[in-house]
N, C-alpha and C positions, 0 to 999 in steps of 0.2 A: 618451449613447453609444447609436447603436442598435441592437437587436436584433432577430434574427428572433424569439425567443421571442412569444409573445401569451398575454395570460391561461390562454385555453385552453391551449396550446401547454406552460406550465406546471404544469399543474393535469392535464394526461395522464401527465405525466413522473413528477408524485409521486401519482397514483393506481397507474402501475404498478410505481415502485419501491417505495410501502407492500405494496403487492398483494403482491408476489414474495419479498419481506421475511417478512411474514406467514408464507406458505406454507411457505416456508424453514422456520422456525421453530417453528411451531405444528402443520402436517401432515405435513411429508416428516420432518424432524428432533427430531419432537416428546420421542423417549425418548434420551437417550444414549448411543451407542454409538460404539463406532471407524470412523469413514469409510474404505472401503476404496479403492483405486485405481479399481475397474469405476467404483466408485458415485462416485467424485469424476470423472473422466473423463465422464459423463451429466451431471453438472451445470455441468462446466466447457462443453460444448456447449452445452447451455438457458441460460446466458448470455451465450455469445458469437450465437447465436442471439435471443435477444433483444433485444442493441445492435445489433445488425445490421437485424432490425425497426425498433426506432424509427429509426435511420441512414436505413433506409428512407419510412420516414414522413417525417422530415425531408424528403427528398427529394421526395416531392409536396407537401408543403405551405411549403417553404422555396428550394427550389431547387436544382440540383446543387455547385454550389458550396459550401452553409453543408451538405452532408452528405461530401463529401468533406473538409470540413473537422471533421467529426464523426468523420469514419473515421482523420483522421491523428493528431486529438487523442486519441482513443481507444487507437490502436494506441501512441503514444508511452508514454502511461499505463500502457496493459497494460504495456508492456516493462519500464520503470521499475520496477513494481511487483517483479518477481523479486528485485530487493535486498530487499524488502520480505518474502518470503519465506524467502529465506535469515536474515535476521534473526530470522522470527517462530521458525524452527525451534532458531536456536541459545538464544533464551529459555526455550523449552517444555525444551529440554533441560537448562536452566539450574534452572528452577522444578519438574522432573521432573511436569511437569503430567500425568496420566494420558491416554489417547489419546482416551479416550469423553468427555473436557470440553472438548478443543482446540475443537471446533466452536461449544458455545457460549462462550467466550471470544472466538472468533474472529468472532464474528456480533455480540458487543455491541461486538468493538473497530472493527468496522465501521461500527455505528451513530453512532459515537462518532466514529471517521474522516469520518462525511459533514458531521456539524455542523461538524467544526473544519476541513474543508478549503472548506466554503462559506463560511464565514468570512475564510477567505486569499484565497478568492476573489473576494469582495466589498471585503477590505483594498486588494488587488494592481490591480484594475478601478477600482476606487475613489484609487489613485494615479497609475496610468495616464490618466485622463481629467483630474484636478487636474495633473499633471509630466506631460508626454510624455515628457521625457528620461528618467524612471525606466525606461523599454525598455532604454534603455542600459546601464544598472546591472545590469538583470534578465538582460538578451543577456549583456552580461561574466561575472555570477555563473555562468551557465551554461556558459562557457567551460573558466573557472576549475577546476569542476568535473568535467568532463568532462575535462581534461589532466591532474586529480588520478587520476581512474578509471585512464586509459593507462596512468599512471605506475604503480599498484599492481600488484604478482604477484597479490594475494587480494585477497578484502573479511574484513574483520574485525569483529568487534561485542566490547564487552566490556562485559556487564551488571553486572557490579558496581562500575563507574563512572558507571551511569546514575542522574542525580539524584534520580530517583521510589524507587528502591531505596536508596540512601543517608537518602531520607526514610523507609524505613520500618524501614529498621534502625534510626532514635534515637529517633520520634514517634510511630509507629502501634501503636495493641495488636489482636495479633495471633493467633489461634489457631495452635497449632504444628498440626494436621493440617486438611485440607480437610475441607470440609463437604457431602458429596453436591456440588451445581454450584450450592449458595449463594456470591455473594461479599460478603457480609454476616450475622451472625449476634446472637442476642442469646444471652447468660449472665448469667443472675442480671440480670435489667435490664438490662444494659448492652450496648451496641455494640462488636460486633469486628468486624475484617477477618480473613478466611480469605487463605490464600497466594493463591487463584485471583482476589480483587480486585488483590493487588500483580501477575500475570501479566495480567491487562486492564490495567491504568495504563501500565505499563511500553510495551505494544504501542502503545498511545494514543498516549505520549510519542515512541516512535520513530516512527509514522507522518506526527507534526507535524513532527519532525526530516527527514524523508524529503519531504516536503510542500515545505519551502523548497527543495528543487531541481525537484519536479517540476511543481509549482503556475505559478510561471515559462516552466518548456518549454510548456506550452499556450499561454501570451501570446506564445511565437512562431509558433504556428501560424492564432490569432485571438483576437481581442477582445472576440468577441459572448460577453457571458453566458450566454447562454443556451445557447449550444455548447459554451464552458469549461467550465459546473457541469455540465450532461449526460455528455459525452464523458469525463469525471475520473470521476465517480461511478458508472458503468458500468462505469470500469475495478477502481475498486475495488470491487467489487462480487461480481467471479470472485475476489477473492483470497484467499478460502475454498477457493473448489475446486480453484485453483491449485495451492494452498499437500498438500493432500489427493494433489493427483495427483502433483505431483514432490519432495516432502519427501524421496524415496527416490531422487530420480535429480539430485539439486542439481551433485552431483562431478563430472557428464557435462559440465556447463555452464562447463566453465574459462575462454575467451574471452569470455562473453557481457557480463561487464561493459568486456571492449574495445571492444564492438558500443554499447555502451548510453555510453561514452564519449564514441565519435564522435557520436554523435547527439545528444547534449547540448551539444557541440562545435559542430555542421554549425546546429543552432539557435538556439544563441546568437550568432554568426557573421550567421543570417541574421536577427537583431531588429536587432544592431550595422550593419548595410548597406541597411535598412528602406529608410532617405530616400531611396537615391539607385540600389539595382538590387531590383526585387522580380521575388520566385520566385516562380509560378505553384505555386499549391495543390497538385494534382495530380503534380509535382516531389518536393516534400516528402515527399510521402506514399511515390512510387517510393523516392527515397533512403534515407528512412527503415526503409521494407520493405527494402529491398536489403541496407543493413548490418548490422540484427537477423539477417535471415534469413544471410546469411557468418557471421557472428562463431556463429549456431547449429550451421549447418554446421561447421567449422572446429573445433568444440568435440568434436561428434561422430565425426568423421573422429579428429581429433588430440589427443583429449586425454589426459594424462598418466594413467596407473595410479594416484596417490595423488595429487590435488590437493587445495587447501589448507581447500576448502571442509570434505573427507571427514576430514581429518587436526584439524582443528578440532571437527566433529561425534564423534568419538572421545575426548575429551577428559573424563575423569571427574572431575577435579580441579572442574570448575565444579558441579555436581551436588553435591560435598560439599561447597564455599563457601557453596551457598545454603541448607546445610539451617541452617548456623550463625544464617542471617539469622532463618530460620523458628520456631529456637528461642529468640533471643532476643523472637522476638514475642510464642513463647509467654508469656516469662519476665513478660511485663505480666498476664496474666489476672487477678491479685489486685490492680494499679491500680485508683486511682479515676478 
């Protein structure tokens, strides 16, 4: 299959996403504390600023074509991601994670997000080039899903159905309180989990679940490697800062998963019609801008005084289900 990517071409990509990583991490974020709106608002910029650089680089050294197609895969992903958000936030509320360790939980569940979604990405290209028909499969799932989206009033999440928590309610031993921003601990010899490694798994686990719809949407926009893994990992990448700046304004957002609907609709639609009518890049990318940006619109203008997002985030019953979980963790500490 070919690519624009070239060794170098590669080798810039993960020199600047170690780089950025790093800095994240070890200089800007080095002490824990609570990310405030200003301060996630600045970083949600230095990263779309960023993609927007390399997009641009692409662009001399690949063509306008394979960057506009960096820019549609990109913009898809960002979109996507805000399920992803609303998710992380009903977790943190769930594990009552304090607000100065969100950031780094959210930084290793990222790191964690890049390995496992290269992986899909390399699974997904990797059956794409063996079946062609598998676009078929991938165009419908995305259909599918996308008339599921329409069809919902909310989005929902319910973590104590999630399998990683079910596993740590009967197998894990567990400390019943956190440990500073340890998510591993030793007692007397032995290996624990602190709550804050079950609220990384968990995030893990949902982003691989979230991955099989969005992983897909890029193979309707392109097939180059090298455009799919960049354009995804860029996107997830802000969903730190994302997640920082609108945790507090999620309620405003009632239509956008009708927005993010259609577009999982209008791209699977356009993998299933490949053979025989192809959309010009530039297309996609309008459409796709056009129906994010309505369904935001629309959200803003009209949306309801208590929607479902807000009325679910209010919920204090889950915050007292998980401490039961956290205490039966404790209840192992005398295991061997």
């Amino acid at each position: 299959m070919h690519s624009v990517g070239s060794p170098l071409m590669w080798t810039i990509f993960a020199v600047v996403v170690t780089g950025a990583l790093a800095l994240d991490l070890f200089v800007f974020h080095r002490k824990a504390h609570s990310v405030r709106a200003g301060e996630a608002g600045v970083w949600v910029l230095v990263w779309i600023a960023l993609a927007a650089a390399f997009g641009g680089w692409i662009w001399y050294a690949a063509g306008h074509k394979s960057a506009l197609e960096f820019a549609t895969g990109y913009l898809v992903e960002y979109a996507l991601s805000v399920d992803n958000i609303f998710v992380f936030i009903i977790i943190f509320r769930y594990f009552r994670t304090p607000a100065e360790h969100r950031h780094r939980v959210l930084f290793w569940g990222i790191v964690g997000a890049v390995v496992l979604r290269g992986l899909f990405v390399v699974a997904g290209l990797g059956l794409i080039a063996l079946f062609h028909w598998t676009l078929y499969i991938f165009g419908a799932l995305l259909v599918y899903t996308g008339i599921k989206l329409l069809s919902q009033s909310e989005m929902e999440m319910h973590p104590e159905e999630n399998p990683v928590v079910r596993f740590l309610r009967k197998r894990l031993r567990m400390t019943k309180d956190l440990v500073g921003e340890k998510f591993v601990v030793r007692v007397d010899g032995k290996l624990f989990a602190t709550p804050l490694l079950a609220v990384l798994l968990v995030i893990d686990v949902v982003d691989v679940i979230f991955a099989i719809d969005s992983i897909p949407a890029i193979f309707g926009v392109t097939q180059d490697p090298f455009i799919v893994f960049t354009s995804n990992i860029f996107a997830v990448l802000g969903l730190r800062a994302i997640y920082f700046l609108l945790h507090d304004l999620m309620d405003r957002f009632a239509y956008l998963h009708y927005g993010l609907g259609l577009v999982l609709a209008f791209i699977g639609a356009k993998m299933l019609v490949a053979h025989w009518i192809e959309i010009p890049v530039q297309w996609s990318l309008g459409v796709v801008g056009a129906l994010l940006a309505g369904s935001v619109l629309l959200s803003w203008l009209f949306a309801p005084k208590r929607g479902g997002t807000e009325v679910l985030l209010e919920d204090e019953e889950a915050p007292r289900a998980v401490q039961e979980v956290v205490d039966r963790g404790g209840s192992h500490l005398g295991r061997e």
